[in-house]
N, CA, C and O atoms as CSV, one atom per row, in Angstrom:
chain,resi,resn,atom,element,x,y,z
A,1,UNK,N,N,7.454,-40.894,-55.354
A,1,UNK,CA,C,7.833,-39.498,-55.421
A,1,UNK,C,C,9.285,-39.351,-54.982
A,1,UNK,O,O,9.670,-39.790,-53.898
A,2,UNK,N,N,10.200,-38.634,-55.973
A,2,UNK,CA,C,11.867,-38.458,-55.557
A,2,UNK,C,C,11.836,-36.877,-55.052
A,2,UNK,O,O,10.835,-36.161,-55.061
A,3,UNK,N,N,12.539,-36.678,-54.818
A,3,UNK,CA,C,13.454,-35.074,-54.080
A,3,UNK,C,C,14.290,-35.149,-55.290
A,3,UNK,O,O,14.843,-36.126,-55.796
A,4,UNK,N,N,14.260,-33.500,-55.765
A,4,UNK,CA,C,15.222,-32.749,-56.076
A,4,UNK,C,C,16.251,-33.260,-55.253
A,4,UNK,O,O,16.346,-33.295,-54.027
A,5,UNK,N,N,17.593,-33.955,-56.860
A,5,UNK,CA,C,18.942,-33.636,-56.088
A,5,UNK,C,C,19.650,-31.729,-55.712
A,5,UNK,O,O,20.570,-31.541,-54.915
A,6,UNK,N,N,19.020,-30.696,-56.414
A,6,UNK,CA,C,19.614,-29.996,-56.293
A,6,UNK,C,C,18.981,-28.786,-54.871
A,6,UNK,O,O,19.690,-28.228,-54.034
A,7,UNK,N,N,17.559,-28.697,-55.013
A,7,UNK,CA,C,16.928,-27.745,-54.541
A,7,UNK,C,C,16.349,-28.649,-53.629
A,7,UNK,O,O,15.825,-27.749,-52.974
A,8,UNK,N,N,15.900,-29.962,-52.861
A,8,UNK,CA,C,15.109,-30.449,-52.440
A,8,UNK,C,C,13.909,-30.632,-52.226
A,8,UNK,O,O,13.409,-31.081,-51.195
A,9,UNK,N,N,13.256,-30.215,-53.414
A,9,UNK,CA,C,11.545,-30.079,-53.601
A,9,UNK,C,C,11.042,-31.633,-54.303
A,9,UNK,O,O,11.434,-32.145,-55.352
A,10,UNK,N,N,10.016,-32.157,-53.285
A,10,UNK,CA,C,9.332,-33.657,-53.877
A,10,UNK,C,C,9.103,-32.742,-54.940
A,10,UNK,O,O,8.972,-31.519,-54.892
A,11,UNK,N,N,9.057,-33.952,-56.441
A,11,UNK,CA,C,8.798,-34.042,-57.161
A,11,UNK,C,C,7.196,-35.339,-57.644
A,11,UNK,O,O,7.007,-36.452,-57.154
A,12,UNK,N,N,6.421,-34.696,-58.600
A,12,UNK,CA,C,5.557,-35.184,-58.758
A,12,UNK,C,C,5.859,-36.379,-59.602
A,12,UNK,O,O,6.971,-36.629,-60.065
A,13,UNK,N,N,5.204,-36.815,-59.700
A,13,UNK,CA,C,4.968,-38.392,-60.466
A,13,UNK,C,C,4.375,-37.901,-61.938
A,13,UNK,O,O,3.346,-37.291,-62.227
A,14,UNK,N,N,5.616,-38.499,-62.860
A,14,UNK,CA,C,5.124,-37.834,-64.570
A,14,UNK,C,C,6.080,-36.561,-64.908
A,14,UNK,O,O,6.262,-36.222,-66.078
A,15,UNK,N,N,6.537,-36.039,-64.078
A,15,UNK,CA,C,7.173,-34.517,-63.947
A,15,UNK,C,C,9.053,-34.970,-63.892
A,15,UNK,O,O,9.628,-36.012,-63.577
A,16,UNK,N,N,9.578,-33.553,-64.386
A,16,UNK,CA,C,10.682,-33.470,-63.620
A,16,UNK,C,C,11.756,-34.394,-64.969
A,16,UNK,O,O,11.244,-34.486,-66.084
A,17,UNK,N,N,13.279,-35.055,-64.733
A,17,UNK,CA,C,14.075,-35.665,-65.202
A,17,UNK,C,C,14.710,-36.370,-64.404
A,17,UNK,O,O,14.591,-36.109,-63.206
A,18,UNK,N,N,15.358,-37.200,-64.722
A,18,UNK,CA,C,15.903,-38.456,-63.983
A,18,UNK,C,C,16.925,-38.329,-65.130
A,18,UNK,O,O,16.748,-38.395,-66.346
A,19,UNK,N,N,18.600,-38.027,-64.044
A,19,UNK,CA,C,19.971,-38.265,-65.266
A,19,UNK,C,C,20.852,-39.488,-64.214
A,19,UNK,O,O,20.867,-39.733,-63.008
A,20,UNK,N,N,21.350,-39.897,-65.116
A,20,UNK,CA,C,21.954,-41.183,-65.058
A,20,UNK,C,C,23.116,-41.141,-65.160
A,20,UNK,O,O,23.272,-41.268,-66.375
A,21,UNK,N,N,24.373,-41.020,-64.588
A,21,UNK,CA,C,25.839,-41.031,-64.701
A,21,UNK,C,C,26.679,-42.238,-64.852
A,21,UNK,O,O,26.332,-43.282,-64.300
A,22,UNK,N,N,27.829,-42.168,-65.605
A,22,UNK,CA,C,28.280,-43.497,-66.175
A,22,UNK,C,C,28.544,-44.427,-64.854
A,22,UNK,O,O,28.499,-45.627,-65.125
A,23,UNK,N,N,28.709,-44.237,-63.997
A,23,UNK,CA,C,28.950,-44.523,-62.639
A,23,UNK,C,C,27.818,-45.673,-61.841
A,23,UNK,O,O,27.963,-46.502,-60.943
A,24,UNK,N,N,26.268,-45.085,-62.964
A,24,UNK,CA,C,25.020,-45.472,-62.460
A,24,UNK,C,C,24.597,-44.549,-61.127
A,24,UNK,O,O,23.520,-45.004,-60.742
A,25,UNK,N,N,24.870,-43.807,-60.551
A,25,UNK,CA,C,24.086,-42.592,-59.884
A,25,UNK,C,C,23.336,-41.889,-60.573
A,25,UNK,O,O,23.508,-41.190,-61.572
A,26,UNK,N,N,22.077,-42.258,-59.648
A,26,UNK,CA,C,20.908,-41.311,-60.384
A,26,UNK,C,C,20.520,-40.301,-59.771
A,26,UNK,O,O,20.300,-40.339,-58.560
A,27,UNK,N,N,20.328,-38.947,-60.680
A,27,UNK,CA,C,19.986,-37.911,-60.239
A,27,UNK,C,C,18.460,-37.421,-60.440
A,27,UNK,O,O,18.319,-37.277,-61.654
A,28,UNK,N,N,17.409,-37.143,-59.856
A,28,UNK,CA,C,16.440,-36.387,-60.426
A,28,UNK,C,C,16.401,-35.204,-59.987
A,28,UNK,O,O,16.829,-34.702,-58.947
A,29,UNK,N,N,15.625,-34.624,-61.222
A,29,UNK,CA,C,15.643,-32.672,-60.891
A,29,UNK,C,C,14.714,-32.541,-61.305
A,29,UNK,O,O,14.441,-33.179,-62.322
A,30,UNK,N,N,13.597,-31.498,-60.630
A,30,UNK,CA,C,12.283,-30.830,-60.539
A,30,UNK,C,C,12.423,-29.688,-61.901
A,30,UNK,O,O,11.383,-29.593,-62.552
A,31,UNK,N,N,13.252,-29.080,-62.241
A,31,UNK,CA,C,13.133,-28.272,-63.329
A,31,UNK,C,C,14.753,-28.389,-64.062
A,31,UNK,O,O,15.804,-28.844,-63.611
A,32,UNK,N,N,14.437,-27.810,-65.282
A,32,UNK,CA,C,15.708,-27.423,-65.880
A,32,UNK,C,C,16.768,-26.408,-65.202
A,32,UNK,O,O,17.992,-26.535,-65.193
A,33,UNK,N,N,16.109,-25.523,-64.720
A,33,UNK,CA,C,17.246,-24.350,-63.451
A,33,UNK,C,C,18.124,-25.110,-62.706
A,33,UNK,O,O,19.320,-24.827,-62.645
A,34,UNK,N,N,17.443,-26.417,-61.912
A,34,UNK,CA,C,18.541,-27.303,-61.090
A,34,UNK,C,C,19.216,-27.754,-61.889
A,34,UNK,O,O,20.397,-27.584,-61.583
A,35,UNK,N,N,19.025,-28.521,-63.250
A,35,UNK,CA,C,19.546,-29.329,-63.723
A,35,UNK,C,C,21.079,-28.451,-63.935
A,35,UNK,O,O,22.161,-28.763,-63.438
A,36,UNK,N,N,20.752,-27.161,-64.914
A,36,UNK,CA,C,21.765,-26.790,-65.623
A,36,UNK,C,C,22.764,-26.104,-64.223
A,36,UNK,O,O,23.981,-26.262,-64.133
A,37,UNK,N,N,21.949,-25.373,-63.267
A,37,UNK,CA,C,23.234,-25.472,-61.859
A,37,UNK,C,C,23.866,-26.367,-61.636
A,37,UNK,O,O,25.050,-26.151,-61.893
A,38,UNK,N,N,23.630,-27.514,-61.191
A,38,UNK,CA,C,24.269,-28.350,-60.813
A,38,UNK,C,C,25.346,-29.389,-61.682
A,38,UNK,O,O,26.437,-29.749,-61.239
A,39,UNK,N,N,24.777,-29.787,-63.032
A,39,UNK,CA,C,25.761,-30.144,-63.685
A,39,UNK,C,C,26.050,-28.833,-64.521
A,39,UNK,O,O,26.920,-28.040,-64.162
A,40,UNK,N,N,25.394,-28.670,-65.487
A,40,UNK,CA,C,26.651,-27.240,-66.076
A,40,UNK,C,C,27.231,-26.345,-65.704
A,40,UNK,O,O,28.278,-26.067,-66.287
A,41,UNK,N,N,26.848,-25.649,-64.740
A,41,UNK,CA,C,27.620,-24.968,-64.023
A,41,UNK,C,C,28.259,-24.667,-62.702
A,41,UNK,O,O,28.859,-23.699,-62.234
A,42,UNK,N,N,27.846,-26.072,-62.195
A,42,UNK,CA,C,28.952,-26.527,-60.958
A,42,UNK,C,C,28.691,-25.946,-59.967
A,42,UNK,O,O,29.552,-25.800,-59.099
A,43,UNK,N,N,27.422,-25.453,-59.827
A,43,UNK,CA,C,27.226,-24.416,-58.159
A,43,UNK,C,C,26.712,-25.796,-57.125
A,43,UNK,O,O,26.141,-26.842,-57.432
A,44,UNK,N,N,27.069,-25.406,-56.135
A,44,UNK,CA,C,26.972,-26.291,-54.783
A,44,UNK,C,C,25.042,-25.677,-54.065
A,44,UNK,O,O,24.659,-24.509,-54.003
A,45,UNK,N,N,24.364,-26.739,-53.714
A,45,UNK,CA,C,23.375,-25.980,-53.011
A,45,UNK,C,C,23.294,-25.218,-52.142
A,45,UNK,O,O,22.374,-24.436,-51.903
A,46,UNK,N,N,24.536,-25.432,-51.433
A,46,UNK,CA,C,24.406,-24.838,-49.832
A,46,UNK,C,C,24.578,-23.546,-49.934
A,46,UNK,O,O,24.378,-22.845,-48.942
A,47,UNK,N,N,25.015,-22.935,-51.248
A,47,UNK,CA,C,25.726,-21.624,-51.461
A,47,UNK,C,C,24.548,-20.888,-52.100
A,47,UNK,O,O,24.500,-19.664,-51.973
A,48,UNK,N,N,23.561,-21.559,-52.802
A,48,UNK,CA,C,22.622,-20.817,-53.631
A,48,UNK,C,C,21.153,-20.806,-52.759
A,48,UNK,O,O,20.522,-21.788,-52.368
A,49,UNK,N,N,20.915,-19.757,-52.634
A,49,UNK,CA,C,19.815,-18.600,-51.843
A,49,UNK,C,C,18.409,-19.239,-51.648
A,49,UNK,O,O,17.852,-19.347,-50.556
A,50,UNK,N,N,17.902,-19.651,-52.853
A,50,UNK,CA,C,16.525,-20.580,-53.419
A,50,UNK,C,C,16.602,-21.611,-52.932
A,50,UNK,O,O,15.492,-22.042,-53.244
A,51,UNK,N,N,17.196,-22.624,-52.220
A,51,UNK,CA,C,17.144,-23.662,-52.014
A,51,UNK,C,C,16.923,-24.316,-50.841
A,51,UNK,O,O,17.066,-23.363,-50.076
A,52,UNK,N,N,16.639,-25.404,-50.023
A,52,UNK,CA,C,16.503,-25.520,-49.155
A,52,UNK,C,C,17.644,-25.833,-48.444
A,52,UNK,O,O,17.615,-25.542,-47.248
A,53,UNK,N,N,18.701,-26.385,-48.905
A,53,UNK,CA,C,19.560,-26.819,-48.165
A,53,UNK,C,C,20.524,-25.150,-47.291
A,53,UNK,O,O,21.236,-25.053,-46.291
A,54,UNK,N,N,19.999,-24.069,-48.386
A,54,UNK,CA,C,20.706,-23.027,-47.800
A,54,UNK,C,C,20.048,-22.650,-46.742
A,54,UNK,O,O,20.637,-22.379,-45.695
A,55,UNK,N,N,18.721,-22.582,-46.871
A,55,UNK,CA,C,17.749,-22.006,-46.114
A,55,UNK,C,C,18.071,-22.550,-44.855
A,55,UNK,O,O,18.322,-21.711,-43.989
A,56,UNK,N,N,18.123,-23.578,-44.571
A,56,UNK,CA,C,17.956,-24.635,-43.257
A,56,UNK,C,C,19.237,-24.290,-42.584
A,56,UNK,O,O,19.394,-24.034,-41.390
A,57,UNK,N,N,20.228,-24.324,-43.635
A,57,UNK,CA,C,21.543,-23.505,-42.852
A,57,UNK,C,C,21.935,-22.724,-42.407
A,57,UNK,O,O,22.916,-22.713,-41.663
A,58,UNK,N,N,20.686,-21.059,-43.037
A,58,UNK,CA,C,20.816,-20.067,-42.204
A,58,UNK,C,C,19.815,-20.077,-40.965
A,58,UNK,O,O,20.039,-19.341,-40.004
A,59,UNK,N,N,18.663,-20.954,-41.000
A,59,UNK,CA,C,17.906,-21.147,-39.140
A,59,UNK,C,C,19.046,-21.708,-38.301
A,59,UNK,O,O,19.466,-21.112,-37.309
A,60,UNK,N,N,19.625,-23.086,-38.804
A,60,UNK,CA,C,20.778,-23.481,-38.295
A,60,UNK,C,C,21.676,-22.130,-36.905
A,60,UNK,O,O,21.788,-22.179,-35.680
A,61,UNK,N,N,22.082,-21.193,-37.861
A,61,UNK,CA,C,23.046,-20.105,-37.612
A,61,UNK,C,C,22.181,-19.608,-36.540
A,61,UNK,O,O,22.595,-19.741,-35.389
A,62,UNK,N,N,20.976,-19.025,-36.751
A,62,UNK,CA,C,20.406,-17.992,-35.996
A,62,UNK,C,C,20.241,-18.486,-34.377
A,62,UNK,O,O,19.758,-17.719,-33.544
């Protein structure tokens, strides 16, 4: 079972995409929503609301 590179949600076994960069870094993503944030349109997690990495950053704060 991998983690979302974008949102950090395990992903199931059979599910999800695995992208591959010329570099050989592999990415997997739980849905198409992460996918197209993160590479097509360049948003950072920490900034977007849904995700965990934001979430954890605003308990962080409090």
């Amino acid at each position: 079972m991998a983690k979302c590179r974008f949102c950090g949600e395990t992903i199931k076994s059979g599910t999800g995409k695995m992208y591959v960069k010329s570099d050989g870094t592999i990415f997997y993503f739980c849905k198409s929503k992460c996918e197209k944030n993160m590479l097509k349109l360049g948003r950072k997690p920490a900034k977007i609301k849904w995700t965990k990495e934001c979430q954890e950053n605003k308990e962080v704060k409090k």
